[in-house]
N, CA, C and O of each residue as an XYZ file, in Angstrom:
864
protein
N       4.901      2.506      4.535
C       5.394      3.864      4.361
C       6.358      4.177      5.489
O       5.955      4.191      6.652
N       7.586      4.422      5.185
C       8.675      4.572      6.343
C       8.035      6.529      6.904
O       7.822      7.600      6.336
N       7.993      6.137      7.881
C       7.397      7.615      8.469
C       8.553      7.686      9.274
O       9.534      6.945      9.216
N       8.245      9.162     10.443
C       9.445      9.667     11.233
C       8.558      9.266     12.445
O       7.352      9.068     12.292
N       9.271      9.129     13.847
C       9.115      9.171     15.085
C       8.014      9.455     15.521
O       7.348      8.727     16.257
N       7.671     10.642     15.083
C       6.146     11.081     15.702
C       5.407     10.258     14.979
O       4.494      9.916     15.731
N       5.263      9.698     13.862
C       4.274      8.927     13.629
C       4.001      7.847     14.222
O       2.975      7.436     14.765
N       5.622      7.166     13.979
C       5.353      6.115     15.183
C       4.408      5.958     16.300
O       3.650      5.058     16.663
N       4.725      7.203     16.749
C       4.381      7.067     18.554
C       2.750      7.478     18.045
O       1.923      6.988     18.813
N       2.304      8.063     17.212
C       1.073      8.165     16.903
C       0.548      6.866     16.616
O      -0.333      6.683     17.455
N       0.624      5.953     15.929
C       0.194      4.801     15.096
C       0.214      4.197     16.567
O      -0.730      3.503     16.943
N       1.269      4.460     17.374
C       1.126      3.183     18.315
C       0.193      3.930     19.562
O      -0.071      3.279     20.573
N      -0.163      4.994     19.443
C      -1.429      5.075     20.521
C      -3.157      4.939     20.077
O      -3.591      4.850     18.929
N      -3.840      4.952     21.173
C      -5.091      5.264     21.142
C      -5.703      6.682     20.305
O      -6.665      6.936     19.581
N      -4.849      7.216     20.720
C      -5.154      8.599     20.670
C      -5.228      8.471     18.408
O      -5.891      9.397     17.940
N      -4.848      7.839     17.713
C      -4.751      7.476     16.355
C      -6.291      7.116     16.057
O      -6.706      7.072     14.899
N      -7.107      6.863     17.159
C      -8.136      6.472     16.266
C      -9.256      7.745     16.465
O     -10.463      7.904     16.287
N      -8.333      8.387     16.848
C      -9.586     10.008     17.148
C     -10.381     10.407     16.116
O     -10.140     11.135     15.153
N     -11.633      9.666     16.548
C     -13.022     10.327     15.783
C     -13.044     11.523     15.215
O     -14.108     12.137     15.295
N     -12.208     11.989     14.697
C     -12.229     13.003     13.399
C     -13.309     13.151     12.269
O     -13.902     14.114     11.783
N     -13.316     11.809     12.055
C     -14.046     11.630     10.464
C     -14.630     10.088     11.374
O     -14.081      9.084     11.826
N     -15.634     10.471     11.322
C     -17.056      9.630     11.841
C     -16.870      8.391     10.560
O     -16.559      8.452      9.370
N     -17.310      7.060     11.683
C     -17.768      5.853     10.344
C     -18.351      6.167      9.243
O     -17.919      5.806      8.148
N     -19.507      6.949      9.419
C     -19.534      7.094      7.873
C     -19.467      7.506      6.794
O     -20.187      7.418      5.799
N     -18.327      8.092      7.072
C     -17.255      8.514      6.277
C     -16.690      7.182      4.969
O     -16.399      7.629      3.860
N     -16.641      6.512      5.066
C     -16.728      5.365      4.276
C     -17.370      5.226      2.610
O     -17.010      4.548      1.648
N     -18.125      5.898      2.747
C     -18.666      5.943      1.352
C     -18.187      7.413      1.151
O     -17.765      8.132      2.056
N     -18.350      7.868     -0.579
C     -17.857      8.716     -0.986
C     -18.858      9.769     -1.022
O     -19.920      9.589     -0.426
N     -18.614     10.975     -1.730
C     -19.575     11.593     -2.075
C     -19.998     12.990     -0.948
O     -19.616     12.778      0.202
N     -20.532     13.989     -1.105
C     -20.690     15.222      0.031
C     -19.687     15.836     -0.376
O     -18.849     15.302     -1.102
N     -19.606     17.269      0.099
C     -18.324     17.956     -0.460
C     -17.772     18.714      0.773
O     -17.368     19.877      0.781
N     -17.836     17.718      1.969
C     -17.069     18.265      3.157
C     -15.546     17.021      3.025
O     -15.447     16.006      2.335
N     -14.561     17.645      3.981
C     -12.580     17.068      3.581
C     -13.126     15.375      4.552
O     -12.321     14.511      4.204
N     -14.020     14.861      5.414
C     -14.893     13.912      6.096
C     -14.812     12.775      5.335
O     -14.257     11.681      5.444
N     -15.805     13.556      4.204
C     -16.573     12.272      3.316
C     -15.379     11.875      2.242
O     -15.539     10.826      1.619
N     -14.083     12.731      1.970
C     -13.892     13.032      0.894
C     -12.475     12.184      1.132
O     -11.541     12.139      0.331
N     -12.558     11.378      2.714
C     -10.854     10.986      2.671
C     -11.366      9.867      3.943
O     -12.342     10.085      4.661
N     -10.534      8.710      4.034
C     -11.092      7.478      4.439
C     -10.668      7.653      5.932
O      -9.717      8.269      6.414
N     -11.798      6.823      6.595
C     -11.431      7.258      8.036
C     -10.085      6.894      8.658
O      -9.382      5.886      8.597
N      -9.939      8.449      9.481
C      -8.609      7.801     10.455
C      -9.040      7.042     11.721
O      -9.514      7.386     12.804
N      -8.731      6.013     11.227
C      -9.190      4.937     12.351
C      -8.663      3.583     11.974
O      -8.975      3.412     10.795
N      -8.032      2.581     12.412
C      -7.693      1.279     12.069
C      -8.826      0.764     12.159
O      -9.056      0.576     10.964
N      -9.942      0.296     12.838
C     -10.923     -0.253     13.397
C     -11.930     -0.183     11.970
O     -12.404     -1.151     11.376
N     -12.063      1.022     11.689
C     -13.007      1.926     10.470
C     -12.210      1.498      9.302
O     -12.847      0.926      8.417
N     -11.165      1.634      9.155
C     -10.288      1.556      7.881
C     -10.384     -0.578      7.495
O     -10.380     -1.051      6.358
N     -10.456     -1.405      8.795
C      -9.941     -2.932      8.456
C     -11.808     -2.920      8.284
O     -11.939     -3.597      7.264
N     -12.741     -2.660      8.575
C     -13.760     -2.484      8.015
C     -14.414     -2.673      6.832
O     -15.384     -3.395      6.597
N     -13.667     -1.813      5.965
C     -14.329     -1.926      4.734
C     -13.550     -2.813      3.750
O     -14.120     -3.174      2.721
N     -12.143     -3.231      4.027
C     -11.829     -4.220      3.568
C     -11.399     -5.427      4.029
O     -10.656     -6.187      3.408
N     -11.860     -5.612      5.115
C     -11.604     -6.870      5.952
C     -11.986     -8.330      5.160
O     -11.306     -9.356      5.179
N     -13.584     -8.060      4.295
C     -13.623     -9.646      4.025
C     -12.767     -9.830      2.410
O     -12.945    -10.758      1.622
N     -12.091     -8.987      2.284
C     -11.615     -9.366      0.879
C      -9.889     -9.783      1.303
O      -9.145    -10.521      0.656
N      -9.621     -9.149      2.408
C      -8.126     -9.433      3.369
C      -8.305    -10.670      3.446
O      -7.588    -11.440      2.808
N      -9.654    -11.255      4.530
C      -9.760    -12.107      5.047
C      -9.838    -13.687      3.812
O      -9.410    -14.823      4.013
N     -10.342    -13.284      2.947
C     -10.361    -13.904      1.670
C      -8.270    -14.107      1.307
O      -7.838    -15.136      0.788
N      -7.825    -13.548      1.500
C      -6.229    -13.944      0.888
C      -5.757    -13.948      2.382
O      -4.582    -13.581      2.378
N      -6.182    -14.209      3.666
C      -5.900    -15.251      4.930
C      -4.756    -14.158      4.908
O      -3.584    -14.486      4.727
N      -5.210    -12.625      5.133
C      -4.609    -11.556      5.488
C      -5.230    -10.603      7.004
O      -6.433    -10.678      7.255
N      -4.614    -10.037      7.615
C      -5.389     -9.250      8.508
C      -4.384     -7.618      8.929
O      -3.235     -7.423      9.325
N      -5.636     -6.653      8.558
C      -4.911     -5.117      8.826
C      -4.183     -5.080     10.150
O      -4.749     -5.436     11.184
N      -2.908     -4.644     10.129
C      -2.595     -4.109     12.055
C      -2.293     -2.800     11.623
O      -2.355     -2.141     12.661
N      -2.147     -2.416     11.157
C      -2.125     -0.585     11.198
C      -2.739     -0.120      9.830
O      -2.733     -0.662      8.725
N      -3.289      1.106     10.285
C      -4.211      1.993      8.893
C      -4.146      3.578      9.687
O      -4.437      3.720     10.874
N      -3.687      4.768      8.736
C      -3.974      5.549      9.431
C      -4.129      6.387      8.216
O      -4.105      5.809      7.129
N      -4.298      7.766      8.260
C      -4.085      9.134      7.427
C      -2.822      9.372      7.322
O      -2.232      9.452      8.400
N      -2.115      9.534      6.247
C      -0.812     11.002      6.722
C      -0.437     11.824      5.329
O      -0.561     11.536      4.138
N       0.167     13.181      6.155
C       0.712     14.229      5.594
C       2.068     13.708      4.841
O       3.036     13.398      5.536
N       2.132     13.615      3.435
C       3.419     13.103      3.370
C       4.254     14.293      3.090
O       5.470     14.117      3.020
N       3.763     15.495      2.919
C       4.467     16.727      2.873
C       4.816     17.086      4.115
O       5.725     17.915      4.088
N       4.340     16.698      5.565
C       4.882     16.871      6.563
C       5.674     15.954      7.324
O       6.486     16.206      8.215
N       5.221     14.542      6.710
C       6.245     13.579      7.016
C       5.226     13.272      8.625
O       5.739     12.909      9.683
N       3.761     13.528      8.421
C       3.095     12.871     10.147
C       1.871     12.704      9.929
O       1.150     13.280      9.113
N       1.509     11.503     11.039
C      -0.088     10.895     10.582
C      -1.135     12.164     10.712
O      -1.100     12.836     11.743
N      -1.803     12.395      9.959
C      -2.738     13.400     10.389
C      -4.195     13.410      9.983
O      -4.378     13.313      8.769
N      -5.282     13.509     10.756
C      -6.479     13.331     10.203
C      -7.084     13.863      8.477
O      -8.007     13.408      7.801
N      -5.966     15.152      8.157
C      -6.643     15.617      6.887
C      -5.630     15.049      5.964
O      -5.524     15.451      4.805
N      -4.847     14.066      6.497
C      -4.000     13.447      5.327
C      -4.145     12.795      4.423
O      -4.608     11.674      4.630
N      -3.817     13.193      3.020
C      -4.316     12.680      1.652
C      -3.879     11.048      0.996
O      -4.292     10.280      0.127
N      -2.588     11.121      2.209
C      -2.281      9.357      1.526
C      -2.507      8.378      3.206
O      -2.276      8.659      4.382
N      -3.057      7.185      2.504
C      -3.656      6.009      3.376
C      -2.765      5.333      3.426
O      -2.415      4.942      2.313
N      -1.910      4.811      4.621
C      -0.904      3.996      4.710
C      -1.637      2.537      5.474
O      -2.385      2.562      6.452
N      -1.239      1.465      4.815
C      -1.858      0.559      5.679
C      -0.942     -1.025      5.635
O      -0.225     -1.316      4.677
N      -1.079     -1.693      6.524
C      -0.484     -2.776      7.151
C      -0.892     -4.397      7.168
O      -1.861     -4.791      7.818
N      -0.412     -4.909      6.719
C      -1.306     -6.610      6.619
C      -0.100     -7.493      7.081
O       1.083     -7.514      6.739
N      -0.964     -8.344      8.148
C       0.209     -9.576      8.546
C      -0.704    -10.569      8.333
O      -1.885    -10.470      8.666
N       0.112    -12.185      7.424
C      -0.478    -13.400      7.623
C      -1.342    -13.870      8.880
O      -0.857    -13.660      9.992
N      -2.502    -14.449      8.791
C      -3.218    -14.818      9.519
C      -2.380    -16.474     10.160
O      -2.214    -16.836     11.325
N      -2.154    -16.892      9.383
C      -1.567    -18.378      9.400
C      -0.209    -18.946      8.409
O      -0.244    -18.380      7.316
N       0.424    -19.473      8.477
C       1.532    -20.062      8.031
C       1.634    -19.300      6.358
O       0.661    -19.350      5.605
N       2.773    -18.708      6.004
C       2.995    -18.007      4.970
C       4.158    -18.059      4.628
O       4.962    -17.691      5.486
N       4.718    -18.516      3.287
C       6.111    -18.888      3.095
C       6.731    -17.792      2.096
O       5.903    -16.999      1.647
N       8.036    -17.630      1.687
C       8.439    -16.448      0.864
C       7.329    -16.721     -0.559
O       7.053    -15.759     -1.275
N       6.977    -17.574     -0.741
C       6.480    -17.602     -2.178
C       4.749    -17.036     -2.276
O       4.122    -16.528     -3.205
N       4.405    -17.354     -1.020
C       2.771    -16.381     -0.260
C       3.498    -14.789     -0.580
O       2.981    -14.001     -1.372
N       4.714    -14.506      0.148
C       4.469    -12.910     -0.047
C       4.984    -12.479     -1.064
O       4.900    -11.273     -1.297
N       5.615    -13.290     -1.895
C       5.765    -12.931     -3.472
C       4.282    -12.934     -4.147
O       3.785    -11.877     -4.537
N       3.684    -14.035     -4.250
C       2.387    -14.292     -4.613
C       1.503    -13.252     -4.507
O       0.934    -13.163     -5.595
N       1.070    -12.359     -3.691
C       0.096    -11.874     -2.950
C       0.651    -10.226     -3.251
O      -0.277     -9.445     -3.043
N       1.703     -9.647     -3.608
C       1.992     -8.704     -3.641
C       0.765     -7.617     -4.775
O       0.457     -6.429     -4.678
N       0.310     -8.754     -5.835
C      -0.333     -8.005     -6.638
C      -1.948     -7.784     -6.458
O      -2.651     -6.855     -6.857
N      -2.382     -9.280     -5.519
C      -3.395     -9.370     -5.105
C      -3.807     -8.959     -3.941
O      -4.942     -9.289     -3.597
N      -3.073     -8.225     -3.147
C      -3.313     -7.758     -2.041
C      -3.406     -5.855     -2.040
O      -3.894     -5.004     -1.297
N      -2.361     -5.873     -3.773
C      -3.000     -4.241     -3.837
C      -3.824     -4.367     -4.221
O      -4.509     -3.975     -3.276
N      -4.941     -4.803     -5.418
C      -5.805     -4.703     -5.571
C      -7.196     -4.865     -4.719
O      -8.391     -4.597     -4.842
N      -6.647     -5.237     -4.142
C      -8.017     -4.818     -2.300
C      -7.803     -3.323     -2.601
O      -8.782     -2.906     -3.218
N      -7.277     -2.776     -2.483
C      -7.285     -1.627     -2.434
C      -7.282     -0.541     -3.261
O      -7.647      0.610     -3.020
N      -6.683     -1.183     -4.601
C      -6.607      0.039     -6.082
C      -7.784     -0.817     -7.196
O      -7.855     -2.025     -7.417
N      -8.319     -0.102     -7.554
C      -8.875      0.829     -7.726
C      -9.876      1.337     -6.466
O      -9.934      2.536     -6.192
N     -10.529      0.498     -5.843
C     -11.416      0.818     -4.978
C     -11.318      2.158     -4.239
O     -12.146      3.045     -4.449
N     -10.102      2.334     -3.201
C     -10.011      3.404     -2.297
C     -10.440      4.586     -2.916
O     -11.305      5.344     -2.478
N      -9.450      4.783     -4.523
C      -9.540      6.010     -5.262
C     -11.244      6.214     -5.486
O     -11.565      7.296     -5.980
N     -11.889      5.652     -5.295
C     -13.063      5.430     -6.011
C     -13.938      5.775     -4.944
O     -14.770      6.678     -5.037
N     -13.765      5.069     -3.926
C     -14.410      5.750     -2.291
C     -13.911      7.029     -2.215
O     -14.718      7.934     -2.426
N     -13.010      7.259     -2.017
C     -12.872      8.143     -1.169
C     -12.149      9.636     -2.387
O     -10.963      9.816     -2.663
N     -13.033     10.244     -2.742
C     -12.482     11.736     -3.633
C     -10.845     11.876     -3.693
O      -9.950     11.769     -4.531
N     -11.017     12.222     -2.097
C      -9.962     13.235     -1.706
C      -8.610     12.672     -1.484
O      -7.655     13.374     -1.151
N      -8.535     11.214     -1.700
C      -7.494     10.548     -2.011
C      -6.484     10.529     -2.659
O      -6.707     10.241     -3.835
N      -4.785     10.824     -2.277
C      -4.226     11.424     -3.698
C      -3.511      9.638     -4.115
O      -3.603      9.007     -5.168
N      -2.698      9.188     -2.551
C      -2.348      8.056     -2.418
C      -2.440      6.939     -1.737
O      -3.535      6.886     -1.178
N      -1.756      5.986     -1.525
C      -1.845      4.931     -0.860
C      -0.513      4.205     -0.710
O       0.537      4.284     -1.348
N      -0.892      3.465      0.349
C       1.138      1.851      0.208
C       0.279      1.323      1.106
O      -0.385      1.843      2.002
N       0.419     -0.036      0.647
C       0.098     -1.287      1.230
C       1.276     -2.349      1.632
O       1.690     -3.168      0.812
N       1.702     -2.274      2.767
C       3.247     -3.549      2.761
C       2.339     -4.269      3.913
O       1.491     -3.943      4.743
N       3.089     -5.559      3.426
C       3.087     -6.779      3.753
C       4.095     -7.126      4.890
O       5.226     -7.408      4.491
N       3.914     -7.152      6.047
C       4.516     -7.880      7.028
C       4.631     -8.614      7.233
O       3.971     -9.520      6.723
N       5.981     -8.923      8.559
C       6.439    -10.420      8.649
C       5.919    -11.406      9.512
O       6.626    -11.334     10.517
N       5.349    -11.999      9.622
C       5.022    -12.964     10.750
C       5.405    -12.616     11.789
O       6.600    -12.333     11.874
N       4.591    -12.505     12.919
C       5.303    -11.846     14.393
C       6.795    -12.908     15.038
O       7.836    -12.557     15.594
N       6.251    -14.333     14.627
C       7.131    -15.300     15.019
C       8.505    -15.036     14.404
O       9.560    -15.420     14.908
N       8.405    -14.420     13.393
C       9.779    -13.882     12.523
C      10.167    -12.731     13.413
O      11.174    -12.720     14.121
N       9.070    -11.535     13.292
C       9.638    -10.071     13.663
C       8.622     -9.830     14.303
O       7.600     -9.663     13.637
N       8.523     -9.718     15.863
C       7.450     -9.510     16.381
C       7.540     -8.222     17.214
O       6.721     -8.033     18.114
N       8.480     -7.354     16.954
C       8.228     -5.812     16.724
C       6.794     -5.164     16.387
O       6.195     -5.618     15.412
N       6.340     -4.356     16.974
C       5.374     -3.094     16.555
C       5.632     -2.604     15.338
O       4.554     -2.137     14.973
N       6.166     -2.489     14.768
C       6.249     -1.792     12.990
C       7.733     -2.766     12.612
O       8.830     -2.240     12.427
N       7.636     -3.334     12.589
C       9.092     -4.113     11.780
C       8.988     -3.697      9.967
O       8.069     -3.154      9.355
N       9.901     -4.045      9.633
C      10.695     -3.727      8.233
C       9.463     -4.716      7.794
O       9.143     -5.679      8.490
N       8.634     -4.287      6.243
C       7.470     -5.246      5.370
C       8.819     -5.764      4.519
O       9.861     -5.174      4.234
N       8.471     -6.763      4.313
C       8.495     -7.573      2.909
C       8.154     -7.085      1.738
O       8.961     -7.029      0.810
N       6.738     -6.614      1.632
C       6.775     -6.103      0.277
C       5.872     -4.794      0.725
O       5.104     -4.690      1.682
N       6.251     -3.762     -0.366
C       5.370     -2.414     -0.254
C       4.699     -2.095     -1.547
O       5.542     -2.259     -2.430
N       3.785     -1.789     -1.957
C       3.548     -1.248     -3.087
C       3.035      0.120     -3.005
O       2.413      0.280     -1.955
N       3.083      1.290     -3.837
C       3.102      2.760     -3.009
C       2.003      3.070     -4.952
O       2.430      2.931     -6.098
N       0.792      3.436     -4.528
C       0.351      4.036     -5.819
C      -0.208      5.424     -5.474
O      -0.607      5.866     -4.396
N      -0.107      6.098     -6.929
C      -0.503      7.512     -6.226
C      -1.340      7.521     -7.890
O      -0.949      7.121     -8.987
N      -2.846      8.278     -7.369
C      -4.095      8.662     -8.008
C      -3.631      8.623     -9.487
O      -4.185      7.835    -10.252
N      -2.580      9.488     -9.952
C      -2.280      9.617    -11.073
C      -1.458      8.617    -11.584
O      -1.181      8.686    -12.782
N      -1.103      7.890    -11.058
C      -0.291      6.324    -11.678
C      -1.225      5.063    -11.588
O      -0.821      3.903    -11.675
N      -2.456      5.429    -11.412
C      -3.428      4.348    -11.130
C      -3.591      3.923    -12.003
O      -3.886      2.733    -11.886
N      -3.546      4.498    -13.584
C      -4.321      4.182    -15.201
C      -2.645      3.293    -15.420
O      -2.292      2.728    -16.455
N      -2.184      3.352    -14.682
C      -0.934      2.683    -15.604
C      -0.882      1.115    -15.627
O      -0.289      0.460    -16.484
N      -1.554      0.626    -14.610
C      -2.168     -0.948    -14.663
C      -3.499     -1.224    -14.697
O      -4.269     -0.680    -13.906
N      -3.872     -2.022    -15.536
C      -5.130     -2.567    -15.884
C      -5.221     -3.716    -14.345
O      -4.788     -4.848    -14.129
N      -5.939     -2.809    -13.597
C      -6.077     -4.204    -12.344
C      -6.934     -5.118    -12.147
O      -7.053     -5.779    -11.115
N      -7.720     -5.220    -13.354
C      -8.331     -6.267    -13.453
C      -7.624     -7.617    -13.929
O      -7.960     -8.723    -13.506
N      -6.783     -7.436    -14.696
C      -5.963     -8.169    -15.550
C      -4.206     -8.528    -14.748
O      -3.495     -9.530    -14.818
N      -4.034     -7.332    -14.103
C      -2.314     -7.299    -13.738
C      -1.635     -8.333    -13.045
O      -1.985     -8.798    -11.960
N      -0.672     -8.667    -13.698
C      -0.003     -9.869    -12.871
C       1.259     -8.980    -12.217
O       1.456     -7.807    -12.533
N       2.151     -9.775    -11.179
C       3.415     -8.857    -11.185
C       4.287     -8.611    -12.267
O       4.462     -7.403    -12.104
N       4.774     -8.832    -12.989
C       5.698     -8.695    -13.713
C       4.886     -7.153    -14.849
O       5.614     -6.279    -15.320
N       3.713     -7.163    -15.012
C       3.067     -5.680    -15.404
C       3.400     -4.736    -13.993
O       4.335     -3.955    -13.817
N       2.701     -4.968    -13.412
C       2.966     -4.050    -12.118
C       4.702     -3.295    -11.919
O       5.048     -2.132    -11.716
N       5.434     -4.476    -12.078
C       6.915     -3.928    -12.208
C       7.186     -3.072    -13.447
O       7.752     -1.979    -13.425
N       6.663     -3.766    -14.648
C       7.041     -2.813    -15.675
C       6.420     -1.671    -15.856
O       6.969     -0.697    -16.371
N       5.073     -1.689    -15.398
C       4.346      0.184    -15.035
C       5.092      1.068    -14.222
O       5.369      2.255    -14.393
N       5.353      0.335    -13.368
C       6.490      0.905    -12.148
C       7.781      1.450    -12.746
O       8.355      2.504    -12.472
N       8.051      0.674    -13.464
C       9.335      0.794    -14.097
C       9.221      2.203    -15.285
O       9.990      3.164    -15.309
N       8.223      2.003    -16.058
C       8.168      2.992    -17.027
C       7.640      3.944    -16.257
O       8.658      4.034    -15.572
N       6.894      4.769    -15.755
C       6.809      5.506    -14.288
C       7.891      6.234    -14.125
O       7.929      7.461    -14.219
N       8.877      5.455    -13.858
C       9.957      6.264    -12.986
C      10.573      6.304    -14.237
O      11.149      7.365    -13.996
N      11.030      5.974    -15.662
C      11.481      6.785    -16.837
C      10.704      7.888    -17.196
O      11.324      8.743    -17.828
N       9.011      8.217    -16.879
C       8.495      9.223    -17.977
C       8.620     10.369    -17.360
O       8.965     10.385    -16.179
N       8.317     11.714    -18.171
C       8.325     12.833    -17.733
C       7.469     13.489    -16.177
O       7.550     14.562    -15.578
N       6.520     11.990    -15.917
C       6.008     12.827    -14.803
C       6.340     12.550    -13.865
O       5.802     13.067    -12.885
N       7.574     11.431    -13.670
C       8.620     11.556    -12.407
C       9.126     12.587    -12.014
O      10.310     12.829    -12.249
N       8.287     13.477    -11.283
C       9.003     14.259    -11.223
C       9.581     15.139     -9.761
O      10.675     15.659     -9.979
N       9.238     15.298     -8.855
C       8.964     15.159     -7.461
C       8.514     14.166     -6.332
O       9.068     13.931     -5.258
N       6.889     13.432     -7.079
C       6.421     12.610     -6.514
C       6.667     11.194     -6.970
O       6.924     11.167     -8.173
N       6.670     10.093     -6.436
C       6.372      8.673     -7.554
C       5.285      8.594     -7.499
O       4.466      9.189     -6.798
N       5.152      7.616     -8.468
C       3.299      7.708     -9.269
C       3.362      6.219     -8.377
O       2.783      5.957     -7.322
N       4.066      5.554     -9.006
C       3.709      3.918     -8.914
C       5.599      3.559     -8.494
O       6.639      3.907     -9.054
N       5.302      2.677     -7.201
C       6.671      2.178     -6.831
C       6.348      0.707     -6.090
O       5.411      0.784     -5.295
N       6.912     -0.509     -6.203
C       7.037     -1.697     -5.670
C       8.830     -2.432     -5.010
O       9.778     -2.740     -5.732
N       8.780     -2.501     -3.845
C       9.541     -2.315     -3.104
C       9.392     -4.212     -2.775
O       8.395     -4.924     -2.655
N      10.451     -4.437     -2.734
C      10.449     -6.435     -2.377
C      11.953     -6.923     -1.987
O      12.949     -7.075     -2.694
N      11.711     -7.134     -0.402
C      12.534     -7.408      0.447
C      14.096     -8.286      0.009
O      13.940     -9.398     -0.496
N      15.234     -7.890      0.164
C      15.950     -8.692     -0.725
C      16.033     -9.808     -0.254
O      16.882    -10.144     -1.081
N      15.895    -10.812      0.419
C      15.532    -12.291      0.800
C      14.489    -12.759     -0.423
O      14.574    -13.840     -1.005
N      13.475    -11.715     -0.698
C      12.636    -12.357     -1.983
C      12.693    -12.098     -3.111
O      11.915    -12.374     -4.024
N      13.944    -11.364     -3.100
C      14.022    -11.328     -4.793
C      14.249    -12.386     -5.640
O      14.121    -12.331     -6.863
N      14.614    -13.435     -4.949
C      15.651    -14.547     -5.363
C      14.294    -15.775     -5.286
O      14.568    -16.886     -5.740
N      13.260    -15.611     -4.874
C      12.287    -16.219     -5.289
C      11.518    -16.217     -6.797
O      10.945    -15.261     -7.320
N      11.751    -18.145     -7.550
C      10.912    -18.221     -8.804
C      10.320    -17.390     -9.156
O      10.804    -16.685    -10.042
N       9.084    -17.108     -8.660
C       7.887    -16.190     -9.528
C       8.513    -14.595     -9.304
O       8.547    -13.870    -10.299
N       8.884    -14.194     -8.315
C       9.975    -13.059     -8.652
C      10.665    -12.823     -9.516
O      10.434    -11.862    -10.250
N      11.837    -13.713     -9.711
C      12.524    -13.836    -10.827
C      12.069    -13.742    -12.033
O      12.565    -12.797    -12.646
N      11.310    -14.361    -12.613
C      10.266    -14.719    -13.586
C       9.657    -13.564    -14.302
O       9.678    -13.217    -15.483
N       8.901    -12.887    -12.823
C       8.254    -11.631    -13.415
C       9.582    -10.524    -13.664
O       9.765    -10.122    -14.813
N      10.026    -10.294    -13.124
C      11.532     -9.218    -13.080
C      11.853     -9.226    -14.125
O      12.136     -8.140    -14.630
N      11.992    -10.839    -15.186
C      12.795    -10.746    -16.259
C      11.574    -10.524    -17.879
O      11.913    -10.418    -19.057
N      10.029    -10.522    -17.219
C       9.268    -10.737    -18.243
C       9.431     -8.842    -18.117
O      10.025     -8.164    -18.955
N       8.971     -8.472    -17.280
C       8.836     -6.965    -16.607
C      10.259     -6.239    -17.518
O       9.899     -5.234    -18.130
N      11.548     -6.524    -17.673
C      12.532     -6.106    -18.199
C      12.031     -6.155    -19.419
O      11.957     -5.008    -19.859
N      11.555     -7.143    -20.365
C      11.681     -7.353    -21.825
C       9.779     -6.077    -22.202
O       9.146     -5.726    -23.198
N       9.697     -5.919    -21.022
C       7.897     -5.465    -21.554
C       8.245     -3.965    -21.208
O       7.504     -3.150    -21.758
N       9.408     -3.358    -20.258
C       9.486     -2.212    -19.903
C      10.503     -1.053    -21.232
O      11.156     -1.516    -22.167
N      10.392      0.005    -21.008
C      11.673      0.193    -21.921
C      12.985      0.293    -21.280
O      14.056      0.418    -21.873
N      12.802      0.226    -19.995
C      14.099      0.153    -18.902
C      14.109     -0.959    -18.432
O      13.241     -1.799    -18.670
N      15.260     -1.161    -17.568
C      15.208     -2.658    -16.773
C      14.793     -2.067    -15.588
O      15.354     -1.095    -15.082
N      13.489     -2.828    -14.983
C      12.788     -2.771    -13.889
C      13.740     -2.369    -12.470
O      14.623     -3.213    -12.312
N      13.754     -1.383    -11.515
C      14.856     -1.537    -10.653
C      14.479     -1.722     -9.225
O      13.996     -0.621     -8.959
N      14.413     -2.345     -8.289
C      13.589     -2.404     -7.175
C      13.736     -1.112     -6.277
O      14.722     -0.466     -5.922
N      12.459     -0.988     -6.057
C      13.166      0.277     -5.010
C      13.073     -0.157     -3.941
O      12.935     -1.273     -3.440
N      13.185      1.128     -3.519
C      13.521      1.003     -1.906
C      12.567      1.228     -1.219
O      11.658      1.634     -1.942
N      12.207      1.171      0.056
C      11.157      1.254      0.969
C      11.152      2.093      1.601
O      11.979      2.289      2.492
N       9.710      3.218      1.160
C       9.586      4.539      1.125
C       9.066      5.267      2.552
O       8.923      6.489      2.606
């Protein structure tokens, strides 16, 4: 999630993991804003999905809350922004690969934990040995929001669905302020096989031609 300055400097302090919303906060359920929205905490947040990361030889470096109506991380913030860099050797065709399997760590589940959830983006970072920056530019982003969740079957979704939900999304009437569903893929990987592949199955399954966006 491209944020402004202050977030930055938030994400990159201590002060980001302020016990706001206690560990166990984690499960859903209670009808205090606590239980009802996933902790702000990286530590709390790589937690509950660490062994399914750790399973696709992924690991969280940033997770926080934010206001996307204010544009800043904030403890009562409704969308979960979060961060994954390769654990070990990962080639363009890993972060093509993984784009669909690495949201699903997270969709349906989060919505499902946590009530008060409206959204989420999950991008994929670069190897530090590539970009070893504190927040460098992801590779891939995928951005879902509560109400674009029914638009992929994620039990089943390969990329090339994911693009064409995405795609029909941003044709239907409820584009309309917010995006529901957006997938964002670095232009170095567009030009990767299984990219390609899905892009052109995603065109013939969408009623538009799929268009990449941009990184939100």
């Amino acid at each position: 999630m491209r944020i402004t300055g202050q977030v930055r400097r938030t994400f990159g302090l201590a002060a980001v993991a302020a016990m706001l919303i206690a560990a166990g906060a984690c499960s859903s359920g209670g009808g205090n804003e606590s239980q009802r929205l996933p902790p702000n905490d990286k530590a709390a947040i790589e937690k509950v999905f660490r062994s399914e990361l750790d399973r696709l030889g992924l690991r969280l470096t940033r997770g926080a809350l934010v206001d996307l109506e204010a544009g800043r991380a904030s403890p009562k913030g409704t969308h979960l922004a979060v961060y994954v860099e390769p654990m070990g050797p990962y080639s363009a065709d890993d972060y093509v690969g993984s784009i669909v399997s690495v949201t699903k760590v997270f969709a349906p589940r989060a919505f499902d934990t946590w009530s008060g959830l409206v959204s989420f983006d999950v991008c994929q970072e670069p190897m530090p040995e590539v970009d070893n920056r504190a927040e460098p530019p992801p590779e891939t982003q995928v951005f879902v929001h509560r109400r674009g969740l029914s638009a992929v079957d994620w039990q089943r979704a390969d990329l090339s669905e994911l693009l064409a939900a995405a795609s029909r999304l941003s044709q239907g009437s409820d584009a309309r302020r917010e995006a529901l569903l957006t997938v964002f893929v670095a232009d170095h990987l567009r030009d990767v096989p299984e990219y390609r592949a899905a892009f052109d199955r995603a065109r013939s399954d969408a009623q538009a031609s799929p268009t990449p966006s941009r990184y939100r």
